[in-house]
C-alpha positions as CSV (number, residue, x, y, z in Angstrom):
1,X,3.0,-22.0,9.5
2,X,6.0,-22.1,11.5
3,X,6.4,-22.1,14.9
4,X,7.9,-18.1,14.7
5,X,5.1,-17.0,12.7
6,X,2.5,-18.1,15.3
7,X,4.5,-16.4,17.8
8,X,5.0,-13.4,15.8
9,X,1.1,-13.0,14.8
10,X,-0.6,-15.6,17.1
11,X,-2.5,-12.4,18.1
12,X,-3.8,-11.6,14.4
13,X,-5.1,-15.2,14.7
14,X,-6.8,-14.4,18.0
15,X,-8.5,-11.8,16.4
16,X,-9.5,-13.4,13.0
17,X,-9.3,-16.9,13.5
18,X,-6.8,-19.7,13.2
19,X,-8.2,-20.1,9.8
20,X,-8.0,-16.8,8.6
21,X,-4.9,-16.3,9.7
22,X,-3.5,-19.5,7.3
23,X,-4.8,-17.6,4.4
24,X,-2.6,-14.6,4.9
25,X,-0.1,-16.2,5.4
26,X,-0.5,-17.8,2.2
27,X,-1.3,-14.2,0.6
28,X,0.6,-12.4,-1.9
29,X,-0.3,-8.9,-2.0
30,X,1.2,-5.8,-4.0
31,X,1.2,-2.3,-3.0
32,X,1.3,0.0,-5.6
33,X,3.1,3.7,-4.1
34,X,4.4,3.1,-0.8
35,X,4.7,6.8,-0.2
36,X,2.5,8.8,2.2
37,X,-0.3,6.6,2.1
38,X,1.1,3.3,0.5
39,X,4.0,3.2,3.1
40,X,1.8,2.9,5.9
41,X,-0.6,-0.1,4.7
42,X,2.7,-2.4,3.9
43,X,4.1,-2.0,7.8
44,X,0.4,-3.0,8.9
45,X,0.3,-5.7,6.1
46,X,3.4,-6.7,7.2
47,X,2.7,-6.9,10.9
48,X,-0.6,-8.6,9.9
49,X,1.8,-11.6,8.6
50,X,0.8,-11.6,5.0
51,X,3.1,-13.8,3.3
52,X,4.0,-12.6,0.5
53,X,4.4,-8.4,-0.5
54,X,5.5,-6.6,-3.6
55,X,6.4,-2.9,-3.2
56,X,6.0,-0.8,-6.1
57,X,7.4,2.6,-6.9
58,X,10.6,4.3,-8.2
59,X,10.9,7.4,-6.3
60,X,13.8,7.6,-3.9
61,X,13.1,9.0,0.3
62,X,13.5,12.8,-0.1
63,X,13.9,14.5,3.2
64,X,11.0,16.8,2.2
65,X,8.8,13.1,2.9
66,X,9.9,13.1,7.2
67,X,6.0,15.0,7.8
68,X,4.5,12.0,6.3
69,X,6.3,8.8,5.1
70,X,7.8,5.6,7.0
71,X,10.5,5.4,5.1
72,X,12.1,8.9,5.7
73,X,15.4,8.9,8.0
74,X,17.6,11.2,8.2
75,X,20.3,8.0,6.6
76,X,17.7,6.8,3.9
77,X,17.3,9.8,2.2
78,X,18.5,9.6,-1.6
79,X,17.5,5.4,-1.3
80,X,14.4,3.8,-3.1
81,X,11.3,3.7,-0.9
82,X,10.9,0.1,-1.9
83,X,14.3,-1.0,-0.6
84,X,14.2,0.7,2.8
85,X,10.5,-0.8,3.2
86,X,11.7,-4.2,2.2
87,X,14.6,-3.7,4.9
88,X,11.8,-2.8,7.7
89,X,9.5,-5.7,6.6
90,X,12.8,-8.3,6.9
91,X,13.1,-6.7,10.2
92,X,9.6,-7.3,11.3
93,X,8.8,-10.7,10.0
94,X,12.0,-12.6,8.6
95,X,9.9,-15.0,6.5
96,X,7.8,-12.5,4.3
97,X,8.6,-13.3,0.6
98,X,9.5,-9.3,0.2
99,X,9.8,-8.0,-3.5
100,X,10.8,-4.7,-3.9
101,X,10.0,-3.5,-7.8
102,X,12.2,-0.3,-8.5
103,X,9.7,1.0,-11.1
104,X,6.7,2.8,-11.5
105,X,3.5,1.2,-12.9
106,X,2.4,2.4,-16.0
107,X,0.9,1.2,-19.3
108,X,3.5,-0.3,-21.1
109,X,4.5,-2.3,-18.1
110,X,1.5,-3.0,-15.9
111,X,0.6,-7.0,-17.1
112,X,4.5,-7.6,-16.8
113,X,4.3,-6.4,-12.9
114,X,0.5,-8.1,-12.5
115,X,1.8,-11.2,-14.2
116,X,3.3,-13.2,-11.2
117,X,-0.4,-13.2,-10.2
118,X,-1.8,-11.6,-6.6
119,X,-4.4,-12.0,-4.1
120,X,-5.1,-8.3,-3.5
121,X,-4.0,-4.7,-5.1
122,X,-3.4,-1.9,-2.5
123,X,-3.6,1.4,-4.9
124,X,-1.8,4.1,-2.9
125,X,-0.3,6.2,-6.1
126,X,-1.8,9.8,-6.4
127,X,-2.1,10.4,-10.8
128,X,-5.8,9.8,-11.8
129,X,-4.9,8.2,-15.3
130,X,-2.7,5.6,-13.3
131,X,-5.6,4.7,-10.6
132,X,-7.8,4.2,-13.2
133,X,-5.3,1.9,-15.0
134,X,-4.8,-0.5,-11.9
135,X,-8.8,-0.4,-11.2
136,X,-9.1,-1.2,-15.1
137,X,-6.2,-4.0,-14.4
138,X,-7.8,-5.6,-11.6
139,X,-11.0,-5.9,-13.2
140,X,-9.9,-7.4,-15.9
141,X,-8.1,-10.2,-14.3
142,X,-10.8,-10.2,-11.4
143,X,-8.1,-9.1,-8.9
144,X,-9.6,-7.6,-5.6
145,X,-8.2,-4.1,-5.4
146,X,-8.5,-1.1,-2.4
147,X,-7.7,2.5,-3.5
148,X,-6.7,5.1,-1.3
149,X,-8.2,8.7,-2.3
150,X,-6.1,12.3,-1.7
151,X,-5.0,12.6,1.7
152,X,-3.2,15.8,0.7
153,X,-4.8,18.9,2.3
154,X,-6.8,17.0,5.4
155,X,-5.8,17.6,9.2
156,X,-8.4,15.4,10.7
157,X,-8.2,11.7,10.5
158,X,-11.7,10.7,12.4
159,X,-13.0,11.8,9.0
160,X,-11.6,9.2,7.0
161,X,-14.3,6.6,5.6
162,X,-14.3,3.9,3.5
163,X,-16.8,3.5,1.0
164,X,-17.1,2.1,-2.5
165,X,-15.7,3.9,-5.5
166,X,-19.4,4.8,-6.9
167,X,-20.3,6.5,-3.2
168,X,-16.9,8.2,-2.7
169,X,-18.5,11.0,-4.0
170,X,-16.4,13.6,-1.5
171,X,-13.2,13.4,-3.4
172,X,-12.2,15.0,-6.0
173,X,-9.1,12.9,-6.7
174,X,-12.0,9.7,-7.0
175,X,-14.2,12.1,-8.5
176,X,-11.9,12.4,-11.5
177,X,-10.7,8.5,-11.3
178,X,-14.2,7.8,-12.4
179,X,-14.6,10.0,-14.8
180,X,-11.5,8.4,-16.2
181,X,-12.5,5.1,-15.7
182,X,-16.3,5.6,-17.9
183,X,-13.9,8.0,-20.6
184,X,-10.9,5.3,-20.8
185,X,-11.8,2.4,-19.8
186,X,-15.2,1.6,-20.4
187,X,-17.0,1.5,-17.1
188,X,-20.6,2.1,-17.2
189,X,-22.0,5.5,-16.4
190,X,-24.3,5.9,-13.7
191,X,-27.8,5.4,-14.3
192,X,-30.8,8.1,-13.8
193,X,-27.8,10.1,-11.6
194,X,-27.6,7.6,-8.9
195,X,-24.6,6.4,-8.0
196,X,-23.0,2.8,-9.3
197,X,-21.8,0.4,-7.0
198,X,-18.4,-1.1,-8.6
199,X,-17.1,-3.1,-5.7
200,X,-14.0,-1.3,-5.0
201,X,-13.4,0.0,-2.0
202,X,-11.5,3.2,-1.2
203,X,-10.6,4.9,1.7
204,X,-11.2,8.8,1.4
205,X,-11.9,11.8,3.9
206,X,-15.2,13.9,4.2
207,X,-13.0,17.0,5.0
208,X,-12.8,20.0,2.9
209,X,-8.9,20.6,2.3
210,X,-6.9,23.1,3.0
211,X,-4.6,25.4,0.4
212,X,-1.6,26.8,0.8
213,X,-1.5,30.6,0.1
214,X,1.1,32.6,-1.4
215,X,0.8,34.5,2.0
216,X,2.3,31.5,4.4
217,X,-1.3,30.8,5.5
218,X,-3.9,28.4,5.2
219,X,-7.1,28.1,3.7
220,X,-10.1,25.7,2.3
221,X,-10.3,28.0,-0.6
222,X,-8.8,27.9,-3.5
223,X,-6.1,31.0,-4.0
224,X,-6.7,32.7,-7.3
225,X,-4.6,31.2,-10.1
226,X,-4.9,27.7,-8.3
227,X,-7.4,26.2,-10.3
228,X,-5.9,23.6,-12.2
229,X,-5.3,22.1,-8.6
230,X,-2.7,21.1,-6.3
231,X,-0.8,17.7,-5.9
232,X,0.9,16.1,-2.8
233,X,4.4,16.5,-3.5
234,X,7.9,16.9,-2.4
235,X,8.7,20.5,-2.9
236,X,4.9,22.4,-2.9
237,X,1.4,21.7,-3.2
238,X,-0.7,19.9,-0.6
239,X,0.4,20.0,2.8
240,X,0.3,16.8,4.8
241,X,0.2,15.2,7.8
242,X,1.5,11.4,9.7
243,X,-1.5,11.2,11.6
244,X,-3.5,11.7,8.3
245,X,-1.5,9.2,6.0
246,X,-1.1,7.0,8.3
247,X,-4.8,6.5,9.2
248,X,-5.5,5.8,5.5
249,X,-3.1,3.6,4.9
250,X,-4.0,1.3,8.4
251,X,-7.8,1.7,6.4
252,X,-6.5,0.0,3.0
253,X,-4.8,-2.2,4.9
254,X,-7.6,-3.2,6.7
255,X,-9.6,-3.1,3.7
256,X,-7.1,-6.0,2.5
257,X,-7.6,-8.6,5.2
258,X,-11.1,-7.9,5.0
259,X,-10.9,-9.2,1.6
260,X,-8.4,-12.0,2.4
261,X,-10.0,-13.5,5.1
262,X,-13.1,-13.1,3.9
263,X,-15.6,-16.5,5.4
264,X,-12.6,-17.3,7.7
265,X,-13.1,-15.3,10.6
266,X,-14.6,-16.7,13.3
């Protein structure tokens, strides 16, 4: 560790230990979305001085992301998320080994973008067949991952938990990853309706959502004709909020070093 790292995040190792903080600064981690969510946990990864981050994502800042994403200026909108985020990171720690992957992560591409090997996933995208592809990933190559559930919809952050996939039972978004995961993937189905433990954590809110109405207003019911359910997005669906993002992405970050220091803190 150089002599600017320790001055930089002498106060991470204050907090974790001297040891700890070597390991993250010999930690590669990618983060899979870096929108709402995902945009969040790479500035606290990155001010946590882990060494090593790949950004994943294709979408470009839209100016419809400035309620809830880090990377939306009024002069970045039209540029990839990744690259903007890989500017801030250079900004913030100089050394970080910053790889910014212009593409989204799908089937026919995920063991390319897993194949340079990683300490940690951060899951921050918001499809359910594409969560349960990175959670089927990870297990497979025995790659600790943290997955964010929907903060779409949700106004307060002191009810954002973290629990493990198989207790996240409050979200629908995880509700329906698991359902995937059993129906796709293989993973075992609960036994005698309890619920399995699968050692991946997730970050996920205990609020009922709110809908937007034809009307202008607000609701946490559904609007008639809504059923088929509402997505976080750049033109309509959920609303969203900073304060809410933000706190779930500071959780998965969290969530992270947890996992990367663990037996190191002191």
């Amino acid at each position: 560790m150089t002599e600017s790292y320790l001055q930089r995040f002498g106060g991470i190792g204050r907090l974790y230990g001297v040891q700890a903080l070597a390991r993250l600064h010999g930690a590669r981690v990618a983060v899979i979305g870096v929108g709402g969510v995902g945009s969040w946990a790479v500035e606290a990864l990155a001010r946590s001085g882990v060494g090593s981050l790949t950004l994943i994502d294709m979408d470009d800042v839209c100016i419809t992301n400035t309620n809830r994403q880090l990377p939306a200026l009024s002069h970045t909108v039209g540029h990839p998320k990744v690259a903007v985020l890989a500017r801030r990171v250079v900004e913030i720690y100089p050394e970080c080994q910053i790889h910014a992957v212009t593409e989204f992560f799908l089937e026919n591409n995920a063991d390319r973008l897993l194949a340079s090997g990683f300490d940690c996933l951060v899951d921050a995208v918001d499809s359910t067949n594409i969560k349960a592809l990175i959670i089927s990933k990870a297990r497979a190559l025995n790659l600790p991952v943290v997955v964010s559930g929907s903060a779409g919809g949700r106004r307060d952050p002191t009810q954002v938990k973290v629990a493990d996939l198989g207790q996240a039972g409050a979200d629908p978004l995880l509700l329906q990853v698991r359902r995937r995961l059993r129906e796709a993937h293989g993973f075992p189905k609960s036994l005698e309706g309890k619920p399995m433990h699968w050692e991946v954590p997730c970050v996920y809110s205990t609020e009922k959502a709110v809908y937007p109405q034809a009307d202008g207003s607000c609701s946490t019911e559904r609007e008639v004709g809504t059923e088929a359910g509402l997505r976080l997005d750049c033109a309509a669906g959920f609303g969203a909020a900073t304060f809410v993002t933000g706190t779930f992405g500071f959780a998965l970050a969290a969530e992270v070093l947890k996992i990367l220091v663990a037996d190191k803190a002191t």
